[in-house]
N, C-alpha and C positions, 0 to 999 in steps of 0.2 A: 179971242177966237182966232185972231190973224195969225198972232204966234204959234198957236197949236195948232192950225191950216198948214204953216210953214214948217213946222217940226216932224209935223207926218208925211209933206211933201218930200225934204229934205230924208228921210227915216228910209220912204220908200227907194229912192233914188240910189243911197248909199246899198238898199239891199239888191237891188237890181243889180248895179255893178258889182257886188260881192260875187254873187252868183253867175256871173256870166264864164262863159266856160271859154276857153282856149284849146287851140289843138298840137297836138304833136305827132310827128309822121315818121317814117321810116323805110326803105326797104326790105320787103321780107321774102327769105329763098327756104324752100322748103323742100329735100329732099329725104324721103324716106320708103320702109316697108314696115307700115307702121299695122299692126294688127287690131280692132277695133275694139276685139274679146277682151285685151288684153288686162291683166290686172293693175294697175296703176301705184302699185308699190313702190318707190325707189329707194336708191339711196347717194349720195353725193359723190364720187369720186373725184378726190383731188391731184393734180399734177405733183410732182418731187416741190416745184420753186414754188406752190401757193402752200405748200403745210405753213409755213411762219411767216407769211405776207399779211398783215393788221389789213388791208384795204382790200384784198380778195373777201379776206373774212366776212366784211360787212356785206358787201355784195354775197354773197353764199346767203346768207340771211334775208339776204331779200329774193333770191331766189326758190330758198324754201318758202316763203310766206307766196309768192305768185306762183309757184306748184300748187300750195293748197288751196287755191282759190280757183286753181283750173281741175280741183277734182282727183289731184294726187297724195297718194299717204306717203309721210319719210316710213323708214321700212324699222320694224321692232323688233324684242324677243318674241311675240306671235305672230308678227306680220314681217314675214323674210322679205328679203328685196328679190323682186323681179327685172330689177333695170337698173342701170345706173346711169346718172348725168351726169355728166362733167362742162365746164364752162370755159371758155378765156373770150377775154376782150382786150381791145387796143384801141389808140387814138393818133391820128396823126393828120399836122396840117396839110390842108386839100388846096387852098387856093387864098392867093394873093392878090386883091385887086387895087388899082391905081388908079381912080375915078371911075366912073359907073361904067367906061367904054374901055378899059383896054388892061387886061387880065397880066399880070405878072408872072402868076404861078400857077399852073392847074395842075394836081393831078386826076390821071387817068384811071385811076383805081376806081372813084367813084362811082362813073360809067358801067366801068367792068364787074363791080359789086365782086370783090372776094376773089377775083380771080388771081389778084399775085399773095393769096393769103394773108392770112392776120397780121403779119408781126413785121415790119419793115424798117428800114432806116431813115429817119427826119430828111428831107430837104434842106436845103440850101442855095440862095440866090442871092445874088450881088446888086440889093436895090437901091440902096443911096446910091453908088454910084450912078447908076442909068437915069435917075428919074429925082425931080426936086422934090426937097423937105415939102415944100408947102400943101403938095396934093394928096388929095384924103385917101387912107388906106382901110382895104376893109379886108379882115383875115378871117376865113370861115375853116371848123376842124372836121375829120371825118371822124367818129363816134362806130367803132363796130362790135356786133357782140355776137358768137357761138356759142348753141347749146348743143349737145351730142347726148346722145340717148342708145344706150348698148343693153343689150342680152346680158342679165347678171350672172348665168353661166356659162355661156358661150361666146360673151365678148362680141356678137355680131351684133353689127351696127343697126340699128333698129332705126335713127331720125336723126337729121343733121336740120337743126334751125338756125337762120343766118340773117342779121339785123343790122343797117346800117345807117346813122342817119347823119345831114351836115347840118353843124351847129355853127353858132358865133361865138359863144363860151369855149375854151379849152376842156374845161373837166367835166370830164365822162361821169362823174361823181353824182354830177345834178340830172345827168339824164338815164342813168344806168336800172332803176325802178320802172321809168316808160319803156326802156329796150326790153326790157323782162317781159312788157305787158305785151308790146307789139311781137316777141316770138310766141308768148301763149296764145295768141288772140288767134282764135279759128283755128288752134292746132287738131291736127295737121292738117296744110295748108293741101289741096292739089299736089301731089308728089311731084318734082322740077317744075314747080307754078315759081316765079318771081312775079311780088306785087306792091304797091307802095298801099302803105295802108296809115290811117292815121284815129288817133286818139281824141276822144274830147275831154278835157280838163277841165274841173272846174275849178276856179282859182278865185282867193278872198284878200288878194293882194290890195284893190280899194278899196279905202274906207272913208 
C-alpha cells in the first residue's frame, strides 16, 4: 500500500508540473482602419526576396494556421480575397550586459518599439578589450514581427500589427508561433494603442 501511496503521490506531482503553464510576452502596436463588416477572406502576399526563402516559408505556415484560428479564410476559386497580408520579421542583438550592474550594449530600438524600422545593421563593441574574461555575460535578442493587412483591390492599407519581444535565445525560429499569436490576440487592438501583452503556455517539459 505504501508503494502505491508513493506512486500516485509521485503520478500526481509529475502531472502538476506537466501542466503548469508559462508565459510569453511581447509588445504589441496596432495601427489601423480596420472595418468590423469586413469579410475576412485573404490571401498571402509575398515580397520578391521571400518567393524561395525555405525559412519564410515555414513561417507563412504558421501564419495561416494562426489566421484561422482568429476566424479568417485563405481566399479560393469561390471565396476571392478581400485582403491581403504580407509579413517580415527581423532579429537583432539588444543588449550586452557585464554583471548584473553595468550594461555594455543597449540598444535603443527597443524603447522606441519600431521606430528606426525592421531591418537594421548588427552592432558592434569592443568588449575584451574594456572589461575581464572572468565576468559573467548576459546577451538578450530583440525578436520583431510585422503583419500588414491591405485592400485586395485598392492596395490601401487596412492594419499594420507590430510585435516585439527580448529574448535570451537568438532564434526567432522558437519564438515566431507566439509572435503570431500576440499580433492576433485582441485583433485589432485600439487603433495607435501600444501594449505589452502576454501569453499563457502551457508546457510538458517536466516529467
Amino acid at each position: 500500500m505504501i508503494h502505491i501511496a508513493r506512486s500516485v503521490l509521485i503520478s500526481g506531482v509529475v502531472f502538476l508540473l506537466s501542466a503548469c503553464a508559462s508565459t510569453f510576452s511581447g509588445q504589441v502596436s496596432s495601427f489601423h482602419e480596420w472595418q468590423p463588416q469586413m469579410a475576412k477572406i485573404y490571401v498571402v502576399e509575398r515580397a520578391p526576396d521571400q518567393e524561395n526563402n525555405p525559412e519564410y516559408k515555414v513561417y507563412e505556415e504558421q501564419l495561416r494556421k494562426q489566421l484561422g484560428l482568429s476566424g479568417f479564410q485563405e481566399a479560393d476559386a469561390q471565396h476571392p480575397a478581400v485582403m491581403k497580408v504580407s509579413m517580415a520579421y527581423a532579429s537583432n542583438f539588444a543588449e550586452l550586459q557585464v554583471s548584473s550592474m553595468h550594461p555594455a550594449l543597449y540598444d535603443p530600438i527597443w524603447r522606441l518599439h519600431f521606430r528606426r524600422g525592421l531591418y537594421y545593421g548588427p552592432y558592434w563593441y569592443p568588449y575584451p578589450s574594456l572589461y575581464p574574461s572572468d565576468l559573467s555575460v548576459k546577451r538578450s535578442y530583440l525578436h520583431q514581427l510585422e503583419l500588414r493587412f491591405s485592400d485586395a483591390q485598392s492596395n490601401k492599407r487596412l492594419a499594420d500589427i507590430k510585435v516585439s519581444t527580448e529574448q535570451l535565445n537568438p532564434a526567432i525560429s522558437l519564438f515566431m508561433p507566439d509572435l503570431l499569436a500576440l499580433a492576433m490576440q485582441d485583433f485589432p487592438l485600439p487603433n495607435g494603442s501600444t501594449k505589452v501583452i502576454e501569453l499563457q503556455k502551457a508546457t510538458k517539459e517536466v516529467k
